[in-house]
N, C-alpha and C positions, 0 to 999 in steps of 0.2 A: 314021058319026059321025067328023067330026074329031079330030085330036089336043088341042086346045083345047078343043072342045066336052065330051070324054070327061074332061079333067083335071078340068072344072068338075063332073061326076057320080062321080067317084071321091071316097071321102072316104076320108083315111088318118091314122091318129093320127099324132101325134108323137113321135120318141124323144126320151126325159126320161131324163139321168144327172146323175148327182152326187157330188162329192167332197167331202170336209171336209179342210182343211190347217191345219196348227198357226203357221199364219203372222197377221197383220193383216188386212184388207182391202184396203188400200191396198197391202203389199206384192205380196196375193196376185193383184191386178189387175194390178203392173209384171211380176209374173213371168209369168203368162199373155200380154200384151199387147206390152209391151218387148222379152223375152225371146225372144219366140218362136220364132225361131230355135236358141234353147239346148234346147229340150223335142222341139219337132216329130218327128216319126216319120220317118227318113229310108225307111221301104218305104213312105209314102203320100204317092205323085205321079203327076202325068200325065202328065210329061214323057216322050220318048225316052230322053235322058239323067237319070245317077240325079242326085239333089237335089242342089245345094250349098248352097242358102241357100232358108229357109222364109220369107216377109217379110208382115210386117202394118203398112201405115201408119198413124201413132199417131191418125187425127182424122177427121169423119164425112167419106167422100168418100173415102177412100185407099183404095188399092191392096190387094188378098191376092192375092199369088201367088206362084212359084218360079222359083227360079233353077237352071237346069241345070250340072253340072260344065263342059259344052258352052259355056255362057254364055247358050243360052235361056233365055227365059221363056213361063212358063205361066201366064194369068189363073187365079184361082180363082173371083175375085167383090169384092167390095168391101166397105169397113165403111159399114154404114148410119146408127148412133148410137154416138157412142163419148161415153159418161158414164161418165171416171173420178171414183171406183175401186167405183162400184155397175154399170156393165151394158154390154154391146156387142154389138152385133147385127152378122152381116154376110150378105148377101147369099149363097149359096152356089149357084154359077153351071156346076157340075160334074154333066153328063148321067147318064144311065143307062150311058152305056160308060166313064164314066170319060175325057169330054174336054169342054172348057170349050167352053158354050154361051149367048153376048149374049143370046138370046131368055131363056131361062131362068134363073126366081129361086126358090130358097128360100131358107128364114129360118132362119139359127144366132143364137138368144140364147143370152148368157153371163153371170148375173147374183154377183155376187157379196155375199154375206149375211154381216155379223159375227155370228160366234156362240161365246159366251166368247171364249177369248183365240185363235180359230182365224176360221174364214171359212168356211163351206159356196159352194160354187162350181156351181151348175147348170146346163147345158145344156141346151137345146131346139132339135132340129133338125126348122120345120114347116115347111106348107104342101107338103110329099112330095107329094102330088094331081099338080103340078105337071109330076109325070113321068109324065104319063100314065101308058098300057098298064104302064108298069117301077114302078110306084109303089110297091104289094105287097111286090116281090120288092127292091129299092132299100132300106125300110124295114127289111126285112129283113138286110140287108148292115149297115146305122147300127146297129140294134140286137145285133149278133152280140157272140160273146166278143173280136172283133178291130176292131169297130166303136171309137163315141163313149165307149165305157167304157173300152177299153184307151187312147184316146186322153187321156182326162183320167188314168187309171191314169200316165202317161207325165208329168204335167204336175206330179201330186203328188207324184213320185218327188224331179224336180226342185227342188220348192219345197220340198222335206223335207231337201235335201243339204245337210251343213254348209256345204258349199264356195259355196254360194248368198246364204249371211248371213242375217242377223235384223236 
């Protein structure tokens, strides 16, 4: 069975995280989205060289990828719908080994919900199938204590810091 064939009989949930921030909606979307560079995990890249710059461009069709100390760049994938300050999806174009792949697409939605005077901010990272044979174990790595939880963990830290503003 192909690789293609196989992705389409694999069915694999999707990691679902979530944070609540005591910020707006609208902030909580600039600081996710604008920011990104300010929050990003500098140990999560593919590059050879370590990160210098995380980059999201602001509009459907831009660019997600990094910048090396080196001055490479590494694709990540692209934003597919960018509806500020309710939701953004992007493509997320990064294999099973951890190196950027044209052929392949999953799907990171980011929606962001007012809730009282704060914003619950959800993730969803599907359509995993996609990695074939690594699907499984891939899901496994998103869902870990070091995955998409620590990664929004990272994001609320940020949106919490006074130095950030209200």
């Amino acid at each position: 069975m192909s690789e293609k064939a196989l992705a389409g009989a694999i069915r694999v949930a999707p990691v679902r995280k979530h944070v609540r921030v005591s910020v707006n909606v609208d902030r909580a979307f600039e600081a996710f989205c604008l920011n990104f560079d300010r929050w990003w995990p500098r140990d999560k890249h593919i590059g050879k060289s370590a990160i210098k710059r995380a980059i999201l461009e602001p509009f459907a069709g831009g660019r997600w990828y990094e910048v090396g100390d080196d001055g490479s760049q590494c694709e990540w994938g692209s934003v597919l719908v960018w509806e500020p300050p309710k939701r953004l999806v992007l493509a997320w174009q990064i294999a099973a080994d951890f190196t950027y792949d044209a052929k392949l697409k999953t799907t990171v939605e980011v929606r962001f919900t007012p809730e009282g005077a704060g914003t619950l901010v959800e993730l969803e990272h599907r359509d995993l199938e996609m990695m074939g044979v690594n699907a499984a174990h891939v899901r496994g790595v998103f869902d870990s204590t070091k995955g998409w939880g620590a990664v929004l963990g990272l994001y609320a830290k940020f949106v919490e810091e006074p130095s950030y503003g209200r």
